[in-house]
C-alpha positions in Angstrom: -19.2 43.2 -74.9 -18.8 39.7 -73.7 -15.9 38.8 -72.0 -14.3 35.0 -71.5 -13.1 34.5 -68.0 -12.1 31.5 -69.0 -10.7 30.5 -72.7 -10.3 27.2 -74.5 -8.8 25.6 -70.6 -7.5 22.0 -70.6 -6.6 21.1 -66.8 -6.1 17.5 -66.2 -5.3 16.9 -62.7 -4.3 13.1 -61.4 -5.1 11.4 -58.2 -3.3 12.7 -55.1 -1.3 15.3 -57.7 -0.6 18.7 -56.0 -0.9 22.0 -59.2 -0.3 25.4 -58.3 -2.4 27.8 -60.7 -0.3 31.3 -61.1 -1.0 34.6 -62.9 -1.9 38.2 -62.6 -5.2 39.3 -60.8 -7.8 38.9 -63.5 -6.0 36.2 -65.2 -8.6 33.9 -64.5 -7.5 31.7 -61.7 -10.1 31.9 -58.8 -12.6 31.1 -61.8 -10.9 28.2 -63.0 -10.9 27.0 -59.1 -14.9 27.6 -58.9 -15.5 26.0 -62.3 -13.4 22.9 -61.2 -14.8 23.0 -57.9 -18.4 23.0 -59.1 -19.4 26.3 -57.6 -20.1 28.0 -61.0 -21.0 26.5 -64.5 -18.9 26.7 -67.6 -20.9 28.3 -70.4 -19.5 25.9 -72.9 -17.4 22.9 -72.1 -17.2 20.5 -69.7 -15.7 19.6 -65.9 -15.5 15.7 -65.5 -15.0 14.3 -61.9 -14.7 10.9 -61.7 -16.5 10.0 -65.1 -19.3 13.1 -64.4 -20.2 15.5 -65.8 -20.1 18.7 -63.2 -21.9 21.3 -65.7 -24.5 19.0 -66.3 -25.3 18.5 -62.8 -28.4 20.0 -60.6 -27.3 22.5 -58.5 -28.4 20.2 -55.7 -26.4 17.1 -57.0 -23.4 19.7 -57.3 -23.9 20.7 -53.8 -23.2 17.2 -52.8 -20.6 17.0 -54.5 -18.7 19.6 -53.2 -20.0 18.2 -49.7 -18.9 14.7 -50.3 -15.5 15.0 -52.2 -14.2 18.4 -51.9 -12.7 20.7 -49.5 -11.8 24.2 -49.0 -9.4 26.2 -47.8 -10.0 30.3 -48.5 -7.8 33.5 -47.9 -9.4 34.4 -45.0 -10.7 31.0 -43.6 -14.3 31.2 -43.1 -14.5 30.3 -40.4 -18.4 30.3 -38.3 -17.5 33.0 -36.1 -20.0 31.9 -33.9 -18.7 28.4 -33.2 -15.6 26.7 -31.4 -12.9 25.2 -33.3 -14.2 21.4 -32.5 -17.7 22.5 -34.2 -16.1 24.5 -37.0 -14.2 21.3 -38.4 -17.1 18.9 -37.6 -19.6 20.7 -39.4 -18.8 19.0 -42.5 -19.0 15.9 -41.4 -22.6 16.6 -39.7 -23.9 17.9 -42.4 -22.7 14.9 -44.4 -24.9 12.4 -42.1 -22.1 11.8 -38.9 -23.3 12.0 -35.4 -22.0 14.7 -33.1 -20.2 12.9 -30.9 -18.2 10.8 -34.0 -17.7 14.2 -35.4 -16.7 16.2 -32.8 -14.4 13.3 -31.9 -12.6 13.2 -35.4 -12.4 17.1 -35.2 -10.5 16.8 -31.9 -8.5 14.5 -33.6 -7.4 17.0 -36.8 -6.9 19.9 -33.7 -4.0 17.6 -32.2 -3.0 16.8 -35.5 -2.5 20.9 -36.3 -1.0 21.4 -33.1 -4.5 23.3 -32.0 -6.0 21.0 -29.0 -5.9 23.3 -27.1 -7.6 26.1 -28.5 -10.6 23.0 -29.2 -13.2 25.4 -27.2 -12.1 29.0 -28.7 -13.9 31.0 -31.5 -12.5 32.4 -34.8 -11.9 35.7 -32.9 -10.0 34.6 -30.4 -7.5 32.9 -32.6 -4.2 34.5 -34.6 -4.6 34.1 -39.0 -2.1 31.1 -38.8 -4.7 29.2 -36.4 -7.4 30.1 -38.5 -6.0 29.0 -41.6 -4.6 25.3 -40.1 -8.4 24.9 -38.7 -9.8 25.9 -42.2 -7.4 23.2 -43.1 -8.2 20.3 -40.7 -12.5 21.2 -41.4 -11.2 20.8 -45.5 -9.3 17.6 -44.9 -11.9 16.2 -41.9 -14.1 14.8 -44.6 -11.3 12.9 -46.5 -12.0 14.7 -49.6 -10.6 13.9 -53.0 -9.3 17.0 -53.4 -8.6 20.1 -52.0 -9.2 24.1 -53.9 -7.6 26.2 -51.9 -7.6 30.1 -53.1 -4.8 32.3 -52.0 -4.8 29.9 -48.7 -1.3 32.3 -47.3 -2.5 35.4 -49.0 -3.6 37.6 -45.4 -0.6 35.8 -43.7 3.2 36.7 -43.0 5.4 34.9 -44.9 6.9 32.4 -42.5 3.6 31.6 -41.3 2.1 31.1 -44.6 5.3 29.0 -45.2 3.9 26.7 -41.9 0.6 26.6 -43.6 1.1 25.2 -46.8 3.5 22.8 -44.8 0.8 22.0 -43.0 -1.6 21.5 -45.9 0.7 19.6 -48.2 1.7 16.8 -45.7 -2.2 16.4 -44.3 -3.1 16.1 -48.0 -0.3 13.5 -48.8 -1.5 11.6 -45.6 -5.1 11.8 -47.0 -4.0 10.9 -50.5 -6.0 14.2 -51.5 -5.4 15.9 -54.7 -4.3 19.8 -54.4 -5.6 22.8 -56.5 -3.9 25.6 -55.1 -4.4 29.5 -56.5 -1.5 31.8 -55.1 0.0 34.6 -56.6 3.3 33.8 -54.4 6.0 31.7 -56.1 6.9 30.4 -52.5 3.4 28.8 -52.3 3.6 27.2 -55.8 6.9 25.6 -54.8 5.0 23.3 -52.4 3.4 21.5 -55.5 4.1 19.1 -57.5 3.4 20.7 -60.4 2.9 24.7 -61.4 0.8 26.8 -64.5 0.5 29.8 -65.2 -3.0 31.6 -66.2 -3.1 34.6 -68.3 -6.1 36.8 -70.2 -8.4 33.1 -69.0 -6.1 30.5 -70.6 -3.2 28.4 -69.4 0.0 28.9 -69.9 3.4 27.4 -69.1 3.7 24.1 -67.2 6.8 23.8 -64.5 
C-alpha cells in the first residue's frame, strides 16, 4: 500500500513571515518542513524558492542551497559535540567560503547577542538544553539565511525556557529579516508567529 505523507499541500510563505505548522504526530509536519527545506524530494509537485525549482535540483545544488539560504534549528540542537560554542556557530559560515578568524569573530558576536559569551570556549556537554538551543539558534541565524525550519525547536525543554527560546528566535529572525517555519506541537510556541496551520492525515488545514 502506498501511503501520501504529504497530500495535495499549498504553503505559500512571504518574505520575513513567521508560520507555525500544527497537528498530531504523523500528520505530516516534519515532512512538509524537509520538503520545503530541500532535504527530501516531493514525488509529484513542486517547491519554488525564489523562482527555483527545489525538486528539480541536484542533490548537490540543493545542498547549497540549504548552505546558502537556510537555517536550522532542531529539538535537540545538533550540536558537534566535539567543538566549542565559537566553532559550532562558525561552521556554517566556513564551510560557505569565510575565513576562521571572520567567522569565529561573527560567532562571538551571535554568543553576546544570546547572552552566551561566556560559555564561547565550552562544548555541547557542558552546556544546559536552553544554551544549546540559543547556540543552535545563533549557528542558524549566523549565516543570514532567508529563512529559518525549525522542528519542535522547545520540544526537550521546560516550558519557560522554551518560552526564552522562541523569544530568542523570533526577535533574531525579525532583526535578520528571516522568514520562520516553525513545527511544534505546543500552542504556546505557535503563538510566537505570525501566522498558524494546522496539518492533518498530510494536508493542511485551518489558517489562524
Amino acid at each position: 500500500m502506498h501511503t501520501l505523507a504529504l497530500n495535495h499541500v499549498n504553503f505559500v510563505l512571504g518574505e520575513g513571515e513567521t508560520v507555525a505548522v500544527m497537528g498530531p504526530s504523523g500528520s505530516g509536519k516534519s515532512t512538509l518542513l524537509h520538503a520545503l527545506a530541500g532535504i527530501i524530494k516531493p514525488t509529484a509537485g513542486t517547491v519554488i524558492f525564489r523562482g527555483a525549482d527545489l525538486s528539480r535540483m541536484s542533490d548537490a545544488e540543493r545542498t547549497k542551497l540549504r548552505r546558502n539560504a537556510f537555517g536550522f534549528v532542531f529539538q535537540s540542537g545538533q550540536l558537534l559535540p566535539e567543538l566549542p560554542a565559537v566553532e559550532n556557530i562558525a561552521l556554517p559560515m566556513m564551510l560557505d567560503g569565510m575565513p576562521y578568524r571572520t567567522a569565529t569573530d561573527t560567532a562571538i558576536l551571535w554568543l553576546e547577542r544570546m547572552g552566551l559569551r561566556a560559555l564561547a570556549t565550552h562544548r555541547p556537554g557542558e552546556m544546559s538544553g536552553g544554551q544549546m538551543q540559543r547556540i543552535a539558534i545563533a549557528r542558524a541565524l549566523a549565516v543570514k539565511p532567508a529563512v529559518v525550519f525549525a522542528d519542535e525547536p522547545t520540544g526537550a525543554l521546560d516550558q519557560a525556557t522554551g518560552r526564552e527560546v522562541m523569544g530568542i528566535l523570533m526577535a533574531a529572525a525579525r532583526d535578520n529579516g528571516s522568514a520562520v517555519v516553525v513545527v511544534t506541537h505546543d500552542p504556546n510556541v505557535a503563538s510566537f508567529c505570525s501566522r498558524t496551520v494546522t496539518m492533518q492525515d498530510g494536508q493542511l488545514g485551518g489558517v489562524r
